[in-house]
C-alpha positions as CSV (number, residue, x, y, z in Angstrom):
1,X,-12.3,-13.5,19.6
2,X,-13.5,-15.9,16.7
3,X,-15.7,-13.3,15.6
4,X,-13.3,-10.7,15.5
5,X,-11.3,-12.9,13.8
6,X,-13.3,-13.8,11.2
7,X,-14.5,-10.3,10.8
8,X,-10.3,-9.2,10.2
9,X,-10.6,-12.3,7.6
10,X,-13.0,-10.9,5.6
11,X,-11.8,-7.6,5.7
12,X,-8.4,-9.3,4.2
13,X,-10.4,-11.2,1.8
14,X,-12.4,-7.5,0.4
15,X,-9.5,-5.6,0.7
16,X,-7.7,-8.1,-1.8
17,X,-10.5,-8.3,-3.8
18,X,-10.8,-4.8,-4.2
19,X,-7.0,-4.9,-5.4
20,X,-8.1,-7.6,-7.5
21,X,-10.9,-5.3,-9.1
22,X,-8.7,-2.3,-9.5
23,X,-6.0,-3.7,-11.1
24,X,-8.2,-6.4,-12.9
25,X,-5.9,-9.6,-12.1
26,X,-7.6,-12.5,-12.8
27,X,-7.4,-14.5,-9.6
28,X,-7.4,-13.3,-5.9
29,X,-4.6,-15.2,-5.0
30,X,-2.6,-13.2,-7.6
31,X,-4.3,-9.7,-6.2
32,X,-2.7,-11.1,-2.7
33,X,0.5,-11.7,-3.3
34,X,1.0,-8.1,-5.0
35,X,-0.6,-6.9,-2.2
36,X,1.4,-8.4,0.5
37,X,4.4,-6.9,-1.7
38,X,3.8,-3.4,-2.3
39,X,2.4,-3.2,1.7
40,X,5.3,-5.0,2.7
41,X,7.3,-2.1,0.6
42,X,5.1,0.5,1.8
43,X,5.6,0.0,5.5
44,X,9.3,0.1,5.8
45,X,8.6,3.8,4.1
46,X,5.9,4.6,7.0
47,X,6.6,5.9,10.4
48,X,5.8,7.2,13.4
49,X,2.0,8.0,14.6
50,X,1.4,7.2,10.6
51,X,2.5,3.9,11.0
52,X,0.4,2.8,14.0
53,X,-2.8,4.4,12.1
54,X,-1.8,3.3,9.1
55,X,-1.4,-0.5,10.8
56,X,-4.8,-0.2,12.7
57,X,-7.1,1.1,9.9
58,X,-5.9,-1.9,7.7
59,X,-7.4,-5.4,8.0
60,X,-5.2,-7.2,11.0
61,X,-3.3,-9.2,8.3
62,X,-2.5,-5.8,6.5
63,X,-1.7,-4.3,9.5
64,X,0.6,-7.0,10.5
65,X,2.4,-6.5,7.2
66,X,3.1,-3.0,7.4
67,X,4.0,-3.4,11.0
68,X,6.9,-6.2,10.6
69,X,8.8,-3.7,8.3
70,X,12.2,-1.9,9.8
71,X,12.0,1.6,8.8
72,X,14.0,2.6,5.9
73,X,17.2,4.1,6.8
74,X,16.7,6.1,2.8
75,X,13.3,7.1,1.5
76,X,13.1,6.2,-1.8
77,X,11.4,8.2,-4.4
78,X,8.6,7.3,-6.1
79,X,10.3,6.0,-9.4
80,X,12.6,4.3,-7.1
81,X,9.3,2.7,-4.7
82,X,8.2,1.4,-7.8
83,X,11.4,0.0,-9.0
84,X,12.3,-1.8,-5.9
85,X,8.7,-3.4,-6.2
86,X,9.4,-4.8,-9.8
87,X,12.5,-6.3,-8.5
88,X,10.4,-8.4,-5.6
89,X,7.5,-9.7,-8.6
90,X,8.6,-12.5,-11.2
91,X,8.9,-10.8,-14.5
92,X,7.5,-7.2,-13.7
93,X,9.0,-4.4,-15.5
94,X,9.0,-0.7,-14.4
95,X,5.5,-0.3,-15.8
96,X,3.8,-3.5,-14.7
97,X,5.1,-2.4,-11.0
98,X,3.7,1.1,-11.3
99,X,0.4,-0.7,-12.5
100,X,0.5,-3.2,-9.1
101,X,1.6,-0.1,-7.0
102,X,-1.1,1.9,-8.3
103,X,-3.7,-0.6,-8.1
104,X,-3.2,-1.1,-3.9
105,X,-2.2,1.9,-3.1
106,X,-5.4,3.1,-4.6
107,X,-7.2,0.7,-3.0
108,X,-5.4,1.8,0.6
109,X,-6.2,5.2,-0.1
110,X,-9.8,4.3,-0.6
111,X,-9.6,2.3,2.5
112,X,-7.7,4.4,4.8
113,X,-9.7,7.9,3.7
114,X,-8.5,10.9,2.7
115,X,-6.9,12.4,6.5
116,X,-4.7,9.4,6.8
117,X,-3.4,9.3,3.3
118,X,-2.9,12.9,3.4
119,X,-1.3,12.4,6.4
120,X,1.2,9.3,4.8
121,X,2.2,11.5,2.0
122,X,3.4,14.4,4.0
123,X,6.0,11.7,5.3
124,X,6.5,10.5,1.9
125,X,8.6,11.9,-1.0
126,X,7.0,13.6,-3.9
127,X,5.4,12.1,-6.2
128,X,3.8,9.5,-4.2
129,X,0.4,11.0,-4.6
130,X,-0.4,9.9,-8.5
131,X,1.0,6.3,-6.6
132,X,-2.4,6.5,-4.3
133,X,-4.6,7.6,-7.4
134,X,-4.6,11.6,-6.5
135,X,-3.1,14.5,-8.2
136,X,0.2,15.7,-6.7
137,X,-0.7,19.4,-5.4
138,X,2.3,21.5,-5.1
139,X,3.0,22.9,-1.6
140,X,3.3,26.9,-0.9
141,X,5.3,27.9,1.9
């Protein structure tokens, strides 16, 4: 158990540094606590079978994050996502949200692969995708 334990800690510890890298803050501890935010965000917006992956392909600490959310009872846009985030970090604006939004969902998407993410937008509205650093592809019927 200690060694899964410590293996789950330093998944943590490279996912948030890879957050850090991506959206070039300058301490860890900083790339944390946006990361703990925009997950924390992320998994009240996640549900189902999605959720559960989602939860277990994440670092345990991740996963608990997205877990503990209640499911939104009103998906919120992308513009709103981001909005709601800048509202949860001391003196963010609309485009230093979209920058710390972008900067872990990117790293997530990286994480996660492309099936799951794929799989997280179809849930999510549109516009999401440029949020996880892909292009948003319209849909044919």
């Amino acid at each position: 158990m200690t060694k899964r334990g410590a293996s789950d800690s330093a998944r943590w510890q490279e996912l948030t540094e890879s957050v850090r890298e991506m959206g070039q803050y300058t301490t860890r501890a900083e790339a944390e606590r946006v990361t703990r935010i925009v997950l924390s965000a992320l998994g009240g917006h996640v549900t189902g079978d999605e959720r559960v992956a989602l939860a277990q392909a994440l670092p345990r600490e991740a996963g608990r994050v997205i877990a503990s959310q209640i499911p939104a009872t009103h998906p919120l846009t992308a513009r709103e996502f981001v909005e709601s985030i800048a509202t949860r970090i001391e003196g963010a604006t609309p485009a230093t949200a979209r920058w710390d939004v972008s900067s872990v969902l990117s790293t997530l998407a990286e994480t996660i692969g492309t099936t799951l993410t794929t799989r997280i937008l179809a849930q999510l509205p549109p516009g999401y995708a440029l949020l996880f650093g892909r292009a948003e592809l319209a849909t044919t019927a």
